[in-house]
NULUMTOR-592373 format. One line per field, with one value per residue: residue number from 0; residue in one letter; x, y, z of N, C-alpha, C in turn. Coordinates in steps of 0.001 Angstrom, whole numbers, plus 500000, padded with zeros to 6 digits. Layout:
BEGIN
zafi	c(NUM_...)
drenti	c(A_...)
n_u	c(X_...)
n_v	c(Y_...)
n_w	c(Z_...)
ca_u	c(X_...)
ca_v	c(Y_...)
ca_w	c(Z_...)
c_u	c(X_...)
c_v	c(Y_...)
c_w	c(Z_...)
% end
This chain:
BEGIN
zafi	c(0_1_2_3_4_5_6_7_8_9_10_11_12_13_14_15_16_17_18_19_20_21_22_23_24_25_26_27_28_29_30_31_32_33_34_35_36_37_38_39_40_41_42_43_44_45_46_47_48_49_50_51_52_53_54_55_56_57_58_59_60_61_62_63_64_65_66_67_68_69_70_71_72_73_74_75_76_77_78_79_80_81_82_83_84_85_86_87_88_89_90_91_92_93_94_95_96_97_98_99_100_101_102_103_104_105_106_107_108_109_110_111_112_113_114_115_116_117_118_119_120_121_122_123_124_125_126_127_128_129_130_131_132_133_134_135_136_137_138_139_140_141_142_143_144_145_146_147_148_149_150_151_152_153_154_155_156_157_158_159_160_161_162_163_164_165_166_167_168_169_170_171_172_173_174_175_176_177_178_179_180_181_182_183_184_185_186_187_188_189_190_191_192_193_194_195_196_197_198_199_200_201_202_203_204_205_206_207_208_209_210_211_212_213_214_215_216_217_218_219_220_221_222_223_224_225_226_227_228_229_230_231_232_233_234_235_236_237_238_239_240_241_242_243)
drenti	c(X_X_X_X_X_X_X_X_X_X_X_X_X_X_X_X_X_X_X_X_X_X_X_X_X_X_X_X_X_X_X_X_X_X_X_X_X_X_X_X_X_X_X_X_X_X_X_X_X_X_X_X_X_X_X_X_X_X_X_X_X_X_X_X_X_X_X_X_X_X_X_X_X_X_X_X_X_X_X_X_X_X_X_X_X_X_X_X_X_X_X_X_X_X_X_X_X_X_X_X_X_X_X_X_X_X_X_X_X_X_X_X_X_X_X_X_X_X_X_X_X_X_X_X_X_X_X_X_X_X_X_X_X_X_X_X_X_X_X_X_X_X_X_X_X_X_X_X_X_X_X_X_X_X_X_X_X_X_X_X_X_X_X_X_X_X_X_X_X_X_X_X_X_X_X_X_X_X_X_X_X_X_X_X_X_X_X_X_X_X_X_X_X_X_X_X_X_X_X_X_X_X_X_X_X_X_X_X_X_X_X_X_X_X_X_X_X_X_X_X_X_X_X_X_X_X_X_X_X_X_X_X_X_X_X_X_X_X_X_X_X_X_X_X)
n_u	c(327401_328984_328762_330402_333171_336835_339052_342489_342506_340355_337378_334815_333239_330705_328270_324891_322707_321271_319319_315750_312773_309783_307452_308498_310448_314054_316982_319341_321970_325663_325177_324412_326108_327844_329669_332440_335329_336093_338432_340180_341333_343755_346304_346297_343678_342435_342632_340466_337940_337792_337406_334348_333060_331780_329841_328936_329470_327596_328553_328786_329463_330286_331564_333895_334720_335638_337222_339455_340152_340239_338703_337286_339241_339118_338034_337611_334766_333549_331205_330838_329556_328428_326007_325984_324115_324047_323472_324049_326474_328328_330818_331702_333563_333503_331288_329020_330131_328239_325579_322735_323915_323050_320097_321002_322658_320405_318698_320092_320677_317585_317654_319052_317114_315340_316268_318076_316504_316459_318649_318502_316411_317265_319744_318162_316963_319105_319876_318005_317761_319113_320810_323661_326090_326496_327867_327220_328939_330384_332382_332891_330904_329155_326991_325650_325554_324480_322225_320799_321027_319309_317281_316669_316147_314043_312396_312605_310829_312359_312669_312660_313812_316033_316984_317754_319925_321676_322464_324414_326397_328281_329881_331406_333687_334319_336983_339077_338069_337960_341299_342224_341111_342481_345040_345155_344519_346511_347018_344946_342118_340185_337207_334200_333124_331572_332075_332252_330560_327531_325540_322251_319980_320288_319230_316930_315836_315552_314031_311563_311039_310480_308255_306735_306205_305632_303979_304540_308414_307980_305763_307001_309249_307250_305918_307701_310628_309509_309226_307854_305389_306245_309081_309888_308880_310677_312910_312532_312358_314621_316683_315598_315427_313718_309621_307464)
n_v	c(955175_957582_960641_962769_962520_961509_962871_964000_965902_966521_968793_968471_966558_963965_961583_961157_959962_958437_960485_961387_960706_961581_960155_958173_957019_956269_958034_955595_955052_955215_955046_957025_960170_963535_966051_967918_969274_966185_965802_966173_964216_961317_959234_958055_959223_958444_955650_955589_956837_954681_952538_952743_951660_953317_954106_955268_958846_962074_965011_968318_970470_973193_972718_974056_974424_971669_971279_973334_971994_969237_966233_963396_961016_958076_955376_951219_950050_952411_954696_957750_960855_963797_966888_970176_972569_974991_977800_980931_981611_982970_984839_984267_985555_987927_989241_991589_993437_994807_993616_991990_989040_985820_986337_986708_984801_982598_983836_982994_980337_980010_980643_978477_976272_977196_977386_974764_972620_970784_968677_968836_967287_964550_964081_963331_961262_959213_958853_957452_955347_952838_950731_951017_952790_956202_959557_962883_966095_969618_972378_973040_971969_972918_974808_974362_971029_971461_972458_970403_968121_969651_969013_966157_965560_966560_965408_962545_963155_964482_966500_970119_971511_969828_969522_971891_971664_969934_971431_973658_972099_972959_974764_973863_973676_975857_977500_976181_975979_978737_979327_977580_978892_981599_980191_979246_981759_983973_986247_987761_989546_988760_989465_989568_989088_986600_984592_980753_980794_978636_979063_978360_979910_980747_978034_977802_979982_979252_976779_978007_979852_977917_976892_978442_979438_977306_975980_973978_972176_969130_969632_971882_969863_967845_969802_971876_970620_968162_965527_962739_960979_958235_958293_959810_958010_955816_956949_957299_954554_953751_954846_954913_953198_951115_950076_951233)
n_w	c(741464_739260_738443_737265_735251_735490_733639_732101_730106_729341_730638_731153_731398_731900_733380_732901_733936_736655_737338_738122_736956_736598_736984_738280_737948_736353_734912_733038_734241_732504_730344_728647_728161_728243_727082_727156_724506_722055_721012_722134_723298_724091_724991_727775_728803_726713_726891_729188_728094_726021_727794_728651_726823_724457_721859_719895_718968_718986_717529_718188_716998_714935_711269_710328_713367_713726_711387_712095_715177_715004_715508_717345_718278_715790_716388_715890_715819_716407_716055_714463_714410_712562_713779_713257_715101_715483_714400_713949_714042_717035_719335_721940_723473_722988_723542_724927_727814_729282_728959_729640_730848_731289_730183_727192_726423_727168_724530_722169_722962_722040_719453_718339_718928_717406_714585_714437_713919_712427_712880_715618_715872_714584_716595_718258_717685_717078_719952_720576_719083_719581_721893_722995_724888_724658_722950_723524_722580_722441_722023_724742_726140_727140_725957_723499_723923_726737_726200_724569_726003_727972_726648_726224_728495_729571_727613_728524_731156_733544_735825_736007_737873_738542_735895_735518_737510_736513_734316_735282_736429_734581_735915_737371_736080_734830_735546_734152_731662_730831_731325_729592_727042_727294_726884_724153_723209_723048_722227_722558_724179_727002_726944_727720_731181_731512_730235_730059_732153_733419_734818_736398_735692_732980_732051_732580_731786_729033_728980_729686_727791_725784_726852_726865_723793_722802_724162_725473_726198_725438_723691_721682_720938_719126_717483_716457_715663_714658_715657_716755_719431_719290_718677_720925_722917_722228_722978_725656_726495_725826_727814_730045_733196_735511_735422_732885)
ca_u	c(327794_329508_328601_331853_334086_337672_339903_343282_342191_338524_336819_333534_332641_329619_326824_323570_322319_320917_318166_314521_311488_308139_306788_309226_311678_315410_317651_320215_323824_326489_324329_324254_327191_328024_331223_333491_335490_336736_339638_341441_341562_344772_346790_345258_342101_341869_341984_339889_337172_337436_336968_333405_332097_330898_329770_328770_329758_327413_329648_327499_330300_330269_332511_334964_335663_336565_338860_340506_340382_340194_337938_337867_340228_338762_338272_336925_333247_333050_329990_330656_328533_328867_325484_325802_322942_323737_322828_324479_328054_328816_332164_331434_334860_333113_330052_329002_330244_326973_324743_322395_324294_322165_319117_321677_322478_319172_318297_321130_319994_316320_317908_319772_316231_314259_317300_318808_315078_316689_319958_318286_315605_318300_320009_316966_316672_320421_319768_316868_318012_320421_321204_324683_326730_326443_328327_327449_329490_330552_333735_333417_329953_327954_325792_325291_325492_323442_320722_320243_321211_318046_315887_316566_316137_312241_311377_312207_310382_312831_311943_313071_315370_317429_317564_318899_321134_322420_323452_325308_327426_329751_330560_332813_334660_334665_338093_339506_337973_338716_342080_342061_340614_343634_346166_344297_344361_347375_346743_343294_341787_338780_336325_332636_333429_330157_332986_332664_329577_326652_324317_320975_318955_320325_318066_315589_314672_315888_312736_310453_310714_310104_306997_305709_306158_305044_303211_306146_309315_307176_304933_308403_309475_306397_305592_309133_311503_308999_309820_306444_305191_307161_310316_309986_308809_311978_314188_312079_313023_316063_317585_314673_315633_311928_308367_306765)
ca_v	c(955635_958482_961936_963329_961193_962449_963277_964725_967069_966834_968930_968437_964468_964149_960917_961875_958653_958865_961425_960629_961367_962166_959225_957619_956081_956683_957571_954827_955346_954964_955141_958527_961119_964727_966202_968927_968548_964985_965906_966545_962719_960900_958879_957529_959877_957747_954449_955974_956858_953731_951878_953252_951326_954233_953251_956642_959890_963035_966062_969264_971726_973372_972007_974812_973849_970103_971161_973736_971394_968027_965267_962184_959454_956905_953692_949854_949957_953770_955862_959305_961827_965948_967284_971106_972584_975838_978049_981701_981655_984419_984691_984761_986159_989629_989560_993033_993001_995774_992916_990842_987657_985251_986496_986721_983458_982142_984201_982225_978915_979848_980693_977141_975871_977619_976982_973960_971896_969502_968312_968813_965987_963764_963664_962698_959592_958989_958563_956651_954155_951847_950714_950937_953675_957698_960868_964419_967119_970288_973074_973455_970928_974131_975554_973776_970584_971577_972806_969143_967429_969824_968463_965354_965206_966948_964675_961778_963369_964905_968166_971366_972114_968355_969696_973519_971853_969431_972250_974480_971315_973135_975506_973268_973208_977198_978086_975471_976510_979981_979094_977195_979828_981978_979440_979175_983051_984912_987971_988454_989981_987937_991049_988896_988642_985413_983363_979712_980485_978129_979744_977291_980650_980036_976813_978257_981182_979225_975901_978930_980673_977044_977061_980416_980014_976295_975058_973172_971383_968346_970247_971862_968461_967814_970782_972204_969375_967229_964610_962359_960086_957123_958727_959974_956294_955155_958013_956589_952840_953038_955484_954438_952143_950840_950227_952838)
ca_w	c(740124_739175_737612_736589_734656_735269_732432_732241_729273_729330_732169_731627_730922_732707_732718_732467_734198_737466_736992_738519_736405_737095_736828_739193_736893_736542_733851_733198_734354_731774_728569_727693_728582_727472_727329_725936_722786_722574_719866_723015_723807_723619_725914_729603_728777_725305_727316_730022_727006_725127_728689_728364_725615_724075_720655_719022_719253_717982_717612_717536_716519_712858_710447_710964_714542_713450_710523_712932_716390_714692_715664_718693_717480_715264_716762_715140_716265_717332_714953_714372_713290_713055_713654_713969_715332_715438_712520_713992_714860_717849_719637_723933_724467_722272_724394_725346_729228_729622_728306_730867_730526_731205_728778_725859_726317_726513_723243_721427_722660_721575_718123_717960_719334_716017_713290_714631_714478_711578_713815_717136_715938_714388_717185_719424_716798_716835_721442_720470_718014_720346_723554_723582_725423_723639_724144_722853_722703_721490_722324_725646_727190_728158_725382_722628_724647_727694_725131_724084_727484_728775_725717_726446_730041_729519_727125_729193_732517_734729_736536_735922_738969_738195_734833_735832_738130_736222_733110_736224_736977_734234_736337_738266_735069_734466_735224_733539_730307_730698_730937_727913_725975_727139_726293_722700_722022_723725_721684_722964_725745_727108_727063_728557_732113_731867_729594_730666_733058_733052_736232_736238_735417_731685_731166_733352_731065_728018_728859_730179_726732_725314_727038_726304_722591_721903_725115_726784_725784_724866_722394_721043_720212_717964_716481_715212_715274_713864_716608_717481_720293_718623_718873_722079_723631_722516_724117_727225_726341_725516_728600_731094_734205_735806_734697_732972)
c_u	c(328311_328866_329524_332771_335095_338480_340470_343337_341388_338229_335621_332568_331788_328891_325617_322230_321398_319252_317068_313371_310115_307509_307187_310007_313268_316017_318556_321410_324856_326129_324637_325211_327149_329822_331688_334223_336280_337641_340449_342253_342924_345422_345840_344150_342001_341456_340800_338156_336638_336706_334987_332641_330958_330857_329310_328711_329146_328448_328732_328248_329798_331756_333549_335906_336555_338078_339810_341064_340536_338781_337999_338148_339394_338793_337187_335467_332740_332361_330452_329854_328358_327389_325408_324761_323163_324343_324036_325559_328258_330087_331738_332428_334344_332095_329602_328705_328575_325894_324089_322760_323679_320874_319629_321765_320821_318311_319233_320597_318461_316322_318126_318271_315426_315158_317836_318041_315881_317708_319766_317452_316780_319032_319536_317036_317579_320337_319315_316558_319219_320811_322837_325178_326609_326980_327827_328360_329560_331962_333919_332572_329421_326960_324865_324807_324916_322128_319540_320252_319562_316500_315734_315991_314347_311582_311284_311193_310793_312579_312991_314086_316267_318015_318544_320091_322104_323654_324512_326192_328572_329932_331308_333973_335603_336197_338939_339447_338516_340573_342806_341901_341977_345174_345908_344808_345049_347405_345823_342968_340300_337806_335194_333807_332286_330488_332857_331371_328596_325282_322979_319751_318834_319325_317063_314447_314883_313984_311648_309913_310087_308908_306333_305614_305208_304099_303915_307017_308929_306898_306158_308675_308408_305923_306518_309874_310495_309171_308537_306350_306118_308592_310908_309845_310076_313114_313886_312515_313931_317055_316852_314938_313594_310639_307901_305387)
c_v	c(957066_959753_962446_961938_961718_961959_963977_965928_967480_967406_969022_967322_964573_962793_961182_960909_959024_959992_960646_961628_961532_961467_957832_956245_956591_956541_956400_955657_954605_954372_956576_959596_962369_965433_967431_968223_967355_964752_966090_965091_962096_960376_958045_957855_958936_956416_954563_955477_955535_952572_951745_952787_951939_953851_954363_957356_961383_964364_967321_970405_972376_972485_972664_974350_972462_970751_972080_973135_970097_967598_964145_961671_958452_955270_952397_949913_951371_954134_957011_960166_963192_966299_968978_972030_974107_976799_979634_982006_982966_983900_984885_985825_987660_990084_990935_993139_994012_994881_991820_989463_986534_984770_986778_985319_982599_982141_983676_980851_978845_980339_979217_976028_975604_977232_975322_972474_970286_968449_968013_967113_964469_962886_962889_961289_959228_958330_957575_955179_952724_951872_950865_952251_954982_958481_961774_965156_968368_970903_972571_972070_971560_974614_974883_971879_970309_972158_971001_968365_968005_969550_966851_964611_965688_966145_963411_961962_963916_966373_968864_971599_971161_969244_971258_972830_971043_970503_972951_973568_971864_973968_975193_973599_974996_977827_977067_975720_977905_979938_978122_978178_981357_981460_979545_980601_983937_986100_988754_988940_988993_989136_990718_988329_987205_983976_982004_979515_979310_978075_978917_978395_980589_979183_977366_978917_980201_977789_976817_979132_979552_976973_977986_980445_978456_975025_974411_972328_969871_968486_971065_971148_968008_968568_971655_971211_968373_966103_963830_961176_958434_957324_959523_958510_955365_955555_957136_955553_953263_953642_955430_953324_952026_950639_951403_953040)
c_w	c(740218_738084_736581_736637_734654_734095_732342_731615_729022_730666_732240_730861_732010_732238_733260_733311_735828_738206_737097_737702_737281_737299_737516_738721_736969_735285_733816_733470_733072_730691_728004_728752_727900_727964_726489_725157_723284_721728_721060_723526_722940_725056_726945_729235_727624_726011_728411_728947_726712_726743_728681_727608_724793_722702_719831_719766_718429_718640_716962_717036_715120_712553_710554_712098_714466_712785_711521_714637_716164_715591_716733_717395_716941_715877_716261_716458_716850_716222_715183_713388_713786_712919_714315_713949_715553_714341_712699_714455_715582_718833_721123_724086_723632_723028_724961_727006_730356_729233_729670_729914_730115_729992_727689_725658_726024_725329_722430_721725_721966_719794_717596_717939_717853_714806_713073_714701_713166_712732_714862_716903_715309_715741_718295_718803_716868_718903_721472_720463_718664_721725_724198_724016_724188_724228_723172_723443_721816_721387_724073_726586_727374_727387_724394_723340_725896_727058_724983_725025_728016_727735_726480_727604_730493_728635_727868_730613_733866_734665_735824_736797_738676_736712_734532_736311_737517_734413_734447_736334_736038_734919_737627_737216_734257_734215_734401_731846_729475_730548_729793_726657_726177_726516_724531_722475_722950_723459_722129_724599_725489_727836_728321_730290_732607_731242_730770_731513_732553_734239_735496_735588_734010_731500_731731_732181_729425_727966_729283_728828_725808_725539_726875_724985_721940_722900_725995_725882_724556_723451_721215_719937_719053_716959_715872_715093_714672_714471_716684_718276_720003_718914_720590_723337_723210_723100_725133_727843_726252_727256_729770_732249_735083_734832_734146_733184)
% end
């Protein structure tokens, strides 16, 4: 099976599948995907996509980004649904280049973490609720997107280093974005020289701080998102290969 899904305009389609828990189980392959924005889809990448039998699509952007980037293409049996999960809109490319990277970031996902507890649990029930093929996304696949990719991946049972290394896999995709984000805004200077990064120390400190504030990822899940043992045993079922 494959990791990276290529795509002529997408650079960071990813499945999620593969991944060994704790308990010596395996995620499924080609159930659950993540991806940058999928308004970019059209052409080969559209039949590529639809090949996929992906059957819903959550979209974690704000509403802003849709009306100004649009939306994936509508298709007969595809679900869509905009859950955006994060509450404080900040610009990367303003980033203060004197700023430890890293622990800014992490303090932005642990905002989206504390604000974003309605949307974040939604979408856990939205993984949950069906066996057929899922993608998240957001702009790019890296923040908003690897936030919930590394929820997901602790509530089913996979370690900590699978789950660092699997957020870093965008930074195959880095220059690619960066040059995107130049094409996008020719006027601008791109100030944050950390644009595009996704270094594994990000989730590191971002599930650390999870555990330091609410016991672990787990406990997280139940006691702000409102998530409980029910809803988590079906994440398990539904994206689980083996006995449990």
């Amino acid at each position: 099976m494959r990791r990276h899904i290529d795509f002529q305009r997408l650079h960071n389609f990813r499945d999620l599948g593969g991944y060994r828990t704790r308990d010596g189980r395996t995620v499924r392959w080609g159930r659950l995907y993540r991806s940058d924005a999928l308004s970019k889809l059209q052409g080969a990448d559209w039949d590529r996509f639809l090949s996929l039998g992906i059957r819903t699509v959550i979209d974690l952007r704000y509403p802003w980004e849709i009306q100004a980037k649009g939306r994936v293409p509508g298709a007969e049996g595809l679900a869509y649904v905009n859950l955006s999960v994060e509450h404080r809109p900040y610009d990367q490319a303003e980033i203060d280049p004197d700023l430890d990277p890293w622990r800014y970031l992490a303090d932005r996902y642990a905002e989206v973490a504390l604000d974003g507890a309605e949307e974040l649990r939604q979408a856990l029930e939205i993984i949950g609720s069906e066996s057929a093929p899922q993608v998240f996304h957001c702009a790019s696949g890296k923040d908003r997107t690897g936030l919930l990719a590394g929820l997901v991946l602790s509530l089913l049972g996979v370690a900590e280093d699978a789950i660092a290394a699997d957020f870093a896999l965008t930074e195959l995709a880095t220059e690619r974005l960066i040059a995107d984000w130049k094409a996008a805004h020719p006027d601008r200077t791109l100030k944050w020289p950390g644009y595009g990064r996704a270094p594994e120390e990000v989730m590191r400190l971002f599930l650390s701080d999870l555990a330091s504030t609410y016991g672990s990822v787990h406990d997280y899940a139940l006691k702000h998102l409102g998530a409980d043992a029910t809803l988590i045993s079906r994440l398990r079922t539904q994206l689980l290969d083996g006995a449990s």
